[in-house]
DSSP file (Angstrom, degrees, kcal/mol; ACC not computed):
  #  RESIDUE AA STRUCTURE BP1 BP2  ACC     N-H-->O    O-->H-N    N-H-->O    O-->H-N    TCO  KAPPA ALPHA  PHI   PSI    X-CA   Y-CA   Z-CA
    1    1 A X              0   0    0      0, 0.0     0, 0.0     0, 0.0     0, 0.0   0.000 360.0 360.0 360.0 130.3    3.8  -15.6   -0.7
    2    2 A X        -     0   0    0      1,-0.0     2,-0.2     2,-0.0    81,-0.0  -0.269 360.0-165.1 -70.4 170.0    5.3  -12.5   -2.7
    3    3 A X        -     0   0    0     80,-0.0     2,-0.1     0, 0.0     3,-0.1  -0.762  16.1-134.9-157.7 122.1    8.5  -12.5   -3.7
    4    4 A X        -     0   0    0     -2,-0.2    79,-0.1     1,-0.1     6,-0.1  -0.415  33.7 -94.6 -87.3 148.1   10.0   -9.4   -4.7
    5    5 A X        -     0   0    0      1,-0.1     5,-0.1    76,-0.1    -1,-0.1   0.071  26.1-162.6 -41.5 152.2   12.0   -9.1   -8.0
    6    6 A X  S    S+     0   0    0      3,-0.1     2,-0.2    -3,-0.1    -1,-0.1   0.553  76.9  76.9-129.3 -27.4   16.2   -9.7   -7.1
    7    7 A X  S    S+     0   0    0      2,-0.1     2,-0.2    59,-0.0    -2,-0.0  -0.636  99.9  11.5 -99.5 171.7   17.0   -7.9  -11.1
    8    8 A X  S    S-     0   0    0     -2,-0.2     2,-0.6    55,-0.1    57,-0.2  -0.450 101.9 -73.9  67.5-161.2   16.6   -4.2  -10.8
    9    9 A X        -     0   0    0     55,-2.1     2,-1.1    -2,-0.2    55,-0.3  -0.982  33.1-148.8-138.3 130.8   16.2   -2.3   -8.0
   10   10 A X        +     0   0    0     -2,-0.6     2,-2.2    53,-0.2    53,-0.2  -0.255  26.6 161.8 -86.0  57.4   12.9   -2.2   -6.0
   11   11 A X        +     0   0    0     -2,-1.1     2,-0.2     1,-0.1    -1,-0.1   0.175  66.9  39.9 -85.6  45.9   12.6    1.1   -4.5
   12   12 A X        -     0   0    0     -2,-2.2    50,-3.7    50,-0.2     2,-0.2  -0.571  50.6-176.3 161.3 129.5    9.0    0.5   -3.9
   13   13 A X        -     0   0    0     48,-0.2    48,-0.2    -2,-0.2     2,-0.1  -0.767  11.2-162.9-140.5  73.6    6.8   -2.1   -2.8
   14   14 A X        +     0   0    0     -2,-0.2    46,-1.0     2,-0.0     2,-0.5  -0.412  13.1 173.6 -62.6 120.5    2.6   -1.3   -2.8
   15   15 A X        -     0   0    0     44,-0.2    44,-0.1     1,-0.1    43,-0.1  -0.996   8.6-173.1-108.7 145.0    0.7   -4.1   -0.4
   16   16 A X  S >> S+     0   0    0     -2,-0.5     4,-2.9    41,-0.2     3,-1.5   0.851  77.4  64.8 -81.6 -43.0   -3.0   -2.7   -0.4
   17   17 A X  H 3> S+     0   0    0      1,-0.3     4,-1.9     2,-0.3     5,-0.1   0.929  99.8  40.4 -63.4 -66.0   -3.7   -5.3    2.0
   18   18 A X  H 3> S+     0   0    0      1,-0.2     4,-0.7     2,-0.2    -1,-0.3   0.422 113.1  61.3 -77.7  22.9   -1.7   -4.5    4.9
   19   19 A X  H <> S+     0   0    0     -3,-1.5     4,-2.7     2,-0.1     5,-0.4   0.615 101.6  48.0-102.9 -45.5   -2.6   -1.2    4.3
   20   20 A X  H >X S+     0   0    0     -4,-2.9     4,-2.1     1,-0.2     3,-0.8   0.946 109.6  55.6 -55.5 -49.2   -6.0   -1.7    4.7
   21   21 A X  H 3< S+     0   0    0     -4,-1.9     4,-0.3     1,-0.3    -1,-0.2   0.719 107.0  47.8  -1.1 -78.2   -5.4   -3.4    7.7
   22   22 A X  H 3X S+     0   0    0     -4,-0.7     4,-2.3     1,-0.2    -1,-0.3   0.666 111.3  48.6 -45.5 -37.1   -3.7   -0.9    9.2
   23   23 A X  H <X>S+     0   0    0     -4,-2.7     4,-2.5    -3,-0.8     5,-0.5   0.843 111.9  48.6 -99.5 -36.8   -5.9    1.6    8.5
   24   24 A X  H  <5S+     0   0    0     -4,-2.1     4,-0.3    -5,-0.4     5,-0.3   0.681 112.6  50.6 -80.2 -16.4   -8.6   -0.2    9.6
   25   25 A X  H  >5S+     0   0    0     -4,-0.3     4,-1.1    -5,-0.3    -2,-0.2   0.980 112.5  41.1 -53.7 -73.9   -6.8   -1.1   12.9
   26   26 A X  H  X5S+     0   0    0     -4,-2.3     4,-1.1     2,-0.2    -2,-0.2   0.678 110.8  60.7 -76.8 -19.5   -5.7    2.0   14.1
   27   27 A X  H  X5S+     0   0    0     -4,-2.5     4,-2.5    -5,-0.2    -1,-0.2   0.906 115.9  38.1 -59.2 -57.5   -9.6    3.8   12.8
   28   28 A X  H  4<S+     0   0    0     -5,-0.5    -2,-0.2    -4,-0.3    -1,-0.1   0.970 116.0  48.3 -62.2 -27.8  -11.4    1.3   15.4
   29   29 A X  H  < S+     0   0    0     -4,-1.1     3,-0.3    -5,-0.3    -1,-0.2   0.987 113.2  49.8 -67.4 -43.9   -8.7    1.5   18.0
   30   30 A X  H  < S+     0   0    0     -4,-1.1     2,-0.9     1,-0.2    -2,-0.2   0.970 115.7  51.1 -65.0 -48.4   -8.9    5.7   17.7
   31   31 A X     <  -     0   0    0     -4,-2.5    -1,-0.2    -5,-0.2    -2,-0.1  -0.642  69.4-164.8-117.9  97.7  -12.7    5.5   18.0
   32   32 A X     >  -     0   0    0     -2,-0.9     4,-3.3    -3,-0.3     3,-0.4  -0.379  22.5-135.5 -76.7 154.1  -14.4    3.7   20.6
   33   33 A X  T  4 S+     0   0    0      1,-0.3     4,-0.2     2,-0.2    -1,-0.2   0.828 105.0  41.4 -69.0 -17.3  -17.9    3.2   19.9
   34   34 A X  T  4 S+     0   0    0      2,-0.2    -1,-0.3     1,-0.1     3,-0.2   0.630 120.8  45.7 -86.9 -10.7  -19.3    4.2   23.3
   35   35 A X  T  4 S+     0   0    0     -3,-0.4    -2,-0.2     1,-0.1    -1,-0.1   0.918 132.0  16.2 -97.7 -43.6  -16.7    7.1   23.4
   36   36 A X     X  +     0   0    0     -4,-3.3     4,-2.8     1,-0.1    -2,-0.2  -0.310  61.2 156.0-134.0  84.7  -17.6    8.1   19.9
   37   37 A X  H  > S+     0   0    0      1,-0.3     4,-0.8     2,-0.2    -1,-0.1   0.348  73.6  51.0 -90.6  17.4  -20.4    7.0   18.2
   38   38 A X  H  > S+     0   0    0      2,-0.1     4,-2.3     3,-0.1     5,-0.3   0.799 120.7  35.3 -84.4 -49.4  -21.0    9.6   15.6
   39   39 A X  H  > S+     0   0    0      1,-0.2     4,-1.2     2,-0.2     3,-0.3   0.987 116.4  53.4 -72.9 -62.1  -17.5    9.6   14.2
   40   40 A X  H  X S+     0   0    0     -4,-2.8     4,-2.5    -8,-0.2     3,-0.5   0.820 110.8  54.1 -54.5 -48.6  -17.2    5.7   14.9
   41   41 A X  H  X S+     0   0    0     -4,-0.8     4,-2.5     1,-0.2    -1,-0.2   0.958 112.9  41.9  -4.3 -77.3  -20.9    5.5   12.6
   42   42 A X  H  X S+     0   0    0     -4,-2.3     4,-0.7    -3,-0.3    -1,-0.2   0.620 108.6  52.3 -76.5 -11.3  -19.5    7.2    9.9
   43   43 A X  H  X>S+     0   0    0     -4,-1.2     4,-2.1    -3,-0.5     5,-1.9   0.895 117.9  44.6 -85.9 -43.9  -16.1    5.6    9.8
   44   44 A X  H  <5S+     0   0    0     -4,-2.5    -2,-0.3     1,-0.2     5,-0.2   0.872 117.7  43.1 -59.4 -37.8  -18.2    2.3    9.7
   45   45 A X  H  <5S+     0   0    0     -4,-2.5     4,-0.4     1,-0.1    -1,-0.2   0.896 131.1  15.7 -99.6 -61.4  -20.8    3.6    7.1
   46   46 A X  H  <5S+     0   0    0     -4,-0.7    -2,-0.2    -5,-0.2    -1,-0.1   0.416 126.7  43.8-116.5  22.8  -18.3    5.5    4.3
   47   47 A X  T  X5S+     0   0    0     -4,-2.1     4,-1.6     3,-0.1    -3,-0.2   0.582 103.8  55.3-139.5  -9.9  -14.6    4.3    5.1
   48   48 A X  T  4<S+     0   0    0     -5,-1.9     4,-0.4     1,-0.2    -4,-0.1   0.819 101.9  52.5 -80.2 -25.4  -14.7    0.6    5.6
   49   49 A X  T  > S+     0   0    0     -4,-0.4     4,-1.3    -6,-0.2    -1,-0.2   0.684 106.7  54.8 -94.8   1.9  -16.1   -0.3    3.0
   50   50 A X  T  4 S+     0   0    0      2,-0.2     3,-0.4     1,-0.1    -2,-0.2   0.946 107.3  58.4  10.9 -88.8  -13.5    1.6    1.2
   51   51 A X  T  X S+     0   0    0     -4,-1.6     4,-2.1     1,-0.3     3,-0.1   0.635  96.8  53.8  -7.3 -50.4  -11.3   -0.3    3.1
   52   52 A X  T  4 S+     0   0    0     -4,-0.4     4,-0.5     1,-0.4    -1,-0.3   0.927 102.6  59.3 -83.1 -42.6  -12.3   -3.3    2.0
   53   53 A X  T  < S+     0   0    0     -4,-1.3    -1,-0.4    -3,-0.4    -2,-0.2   0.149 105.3  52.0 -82.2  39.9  -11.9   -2.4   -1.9
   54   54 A X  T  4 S+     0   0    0     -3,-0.1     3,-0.4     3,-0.1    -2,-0.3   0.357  96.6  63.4 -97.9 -22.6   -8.5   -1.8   -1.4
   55   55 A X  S  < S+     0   0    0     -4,-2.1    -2,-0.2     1,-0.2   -38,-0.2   0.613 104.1  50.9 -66.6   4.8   -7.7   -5.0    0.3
   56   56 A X  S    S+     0   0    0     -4,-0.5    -1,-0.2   -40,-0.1    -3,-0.1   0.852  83.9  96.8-110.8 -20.8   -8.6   -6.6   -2.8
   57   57 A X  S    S-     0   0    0     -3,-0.4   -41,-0.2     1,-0.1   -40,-0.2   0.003  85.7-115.9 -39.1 149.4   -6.2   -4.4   -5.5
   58   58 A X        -     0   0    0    -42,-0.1    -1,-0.1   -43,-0.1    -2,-0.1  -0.395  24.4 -79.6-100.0-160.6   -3.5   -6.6   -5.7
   59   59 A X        -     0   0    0    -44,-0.1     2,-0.3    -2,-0.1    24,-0.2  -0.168  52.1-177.9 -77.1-177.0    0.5   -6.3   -4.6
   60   60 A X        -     0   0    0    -46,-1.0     2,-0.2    22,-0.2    22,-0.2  -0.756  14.3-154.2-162.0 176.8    2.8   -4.2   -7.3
   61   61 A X        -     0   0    0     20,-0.4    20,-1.1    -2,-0.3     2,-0.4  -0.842   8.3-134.7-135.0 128.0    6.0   -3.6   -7.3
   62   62 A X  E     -A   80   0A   0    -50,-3.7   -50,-0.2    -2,-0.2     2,-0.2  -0.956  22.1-161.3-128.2 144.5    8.2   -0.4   -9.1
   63   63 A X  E     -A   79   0A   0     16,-1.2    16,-1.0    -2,-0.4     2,-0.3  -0.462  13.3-170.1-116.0 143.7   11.0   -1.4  -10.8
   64   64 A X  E     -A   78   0A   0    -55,-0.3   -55,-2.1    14,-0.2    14,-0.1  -0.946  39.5-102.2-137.7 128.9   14.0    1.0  -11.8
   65   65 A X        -     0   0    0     12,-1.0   -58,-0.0    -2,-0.3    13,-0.0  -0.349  37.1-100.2 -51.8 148.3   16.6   -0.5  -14.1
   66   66 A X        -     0   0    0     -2,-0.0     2,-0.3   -58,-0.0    -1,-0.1  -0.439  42.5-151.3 -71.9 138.8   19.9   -1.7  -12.8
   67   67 A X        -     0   0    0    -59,-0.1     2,-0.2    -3,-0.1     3,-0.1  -0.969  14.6-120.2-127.5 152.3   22.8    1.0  -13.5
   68   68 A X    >   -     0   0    0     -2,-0.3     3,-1.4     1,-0.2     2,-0.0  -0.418  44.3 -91.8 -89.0 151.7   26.2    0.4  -13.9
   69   69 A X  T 3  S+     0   0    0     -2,-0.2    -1,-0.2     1,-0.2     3,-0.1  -0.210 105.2  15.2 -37.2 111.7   28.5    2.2  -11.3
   70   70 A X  T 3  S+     0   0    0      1,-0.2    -1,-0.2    -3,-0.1     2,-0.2   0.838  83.5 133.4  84.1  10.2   29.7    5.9  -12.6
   71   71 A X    <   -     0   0    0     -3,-1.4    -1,-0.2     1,-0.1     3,-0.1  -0.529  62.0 -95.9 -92.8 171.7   27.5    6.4  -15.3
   72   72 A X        -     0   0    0     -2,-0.2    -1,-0.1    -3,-0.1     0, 0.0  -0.558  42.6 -84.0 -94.6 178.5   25.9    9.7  -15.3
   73   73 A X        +     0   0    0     -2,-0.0     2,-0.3    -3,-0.0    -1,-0.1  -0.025  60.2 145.6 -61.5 145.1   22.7   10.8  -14.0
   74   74 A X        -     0   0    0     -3,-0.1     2,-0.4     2,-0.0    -1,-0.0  -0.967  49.8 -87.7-171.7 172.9   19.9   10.3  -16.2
   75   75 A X        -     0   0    0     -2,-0.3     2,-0.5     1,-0.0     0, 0.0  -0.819  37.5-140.2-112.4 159.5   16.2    9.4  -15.7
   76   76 A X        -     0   0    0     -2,-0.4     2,-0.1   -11,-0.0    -2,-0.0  -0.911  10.7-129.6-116.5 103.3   15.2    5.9  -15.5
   77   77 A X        -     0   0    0     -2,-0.5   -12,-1.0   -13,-0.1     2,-0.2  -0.271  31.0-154.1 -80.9 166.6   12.4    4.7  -16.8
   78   78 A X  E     -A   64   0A   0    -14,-0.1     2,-0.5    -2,-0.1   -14,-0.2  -0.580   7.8-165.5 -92.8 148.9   10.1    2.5  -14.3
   79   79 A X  E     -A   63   0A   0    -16,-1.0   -16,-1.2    -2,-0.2     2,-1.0  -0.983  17.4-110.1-141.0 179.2    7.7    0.0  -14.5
   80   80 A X  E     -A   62   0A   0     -2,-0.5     2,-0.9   -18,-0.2   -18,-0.2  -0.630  21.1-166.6-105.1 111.7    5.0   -1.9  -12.7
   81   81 A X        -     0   0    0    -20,-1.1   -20,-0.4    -2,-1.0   -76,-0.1  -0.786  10.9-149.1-113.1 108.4    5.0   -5.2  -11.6
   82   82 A X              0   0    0     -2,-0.9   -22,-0.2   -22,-0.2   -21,-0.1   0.049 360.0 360.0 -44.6 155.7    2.0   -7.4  -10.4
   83   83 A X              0   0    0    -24,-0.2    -1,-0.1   -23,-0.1   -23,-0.1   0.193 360.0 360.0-118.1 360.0    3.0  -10.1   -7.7
């Protein structure tokens, strides 16, 4: 189970995994194979397994430092953080 970091502020949250998912959902769903089996081929043949290495990247996180109230504008630096 993630658990996303509670100091800083999380204004971004990568899962590869439910991305792939998705992507891979809504490609089969878009193209049936009897309806289209060139395009459905070729999604099987050069974008699933794609797919498949990005479900294995793991989660991240980017992190912005906590800022106090009323300070001025400034750039923040970020980092990246495995879960």
């Amino acid at each position: 189970m993630d658990v996303i970091p509670t100091d800083g502020i999380v204004p971004l949250y990568i899962n590869p995994q439910g991305v792939a998912k998705l992507l891979r959902n809504e490609t089969l769903t878009s193209l049936p194979k009897n309806l289209e089996p060139v395009f459905y081929n070729a999604a099987q043949t050069l974008l699933m397994p794609k797919l498949d290495a990005l479900s294995q990247q793991p989660r991240y996180v980017m992190k912005l430092a906590q800022m106090e109230p009323g300070v001025a504008w400034q750039w923040l630096p970020i980092t990246w953080q495995p879960l």
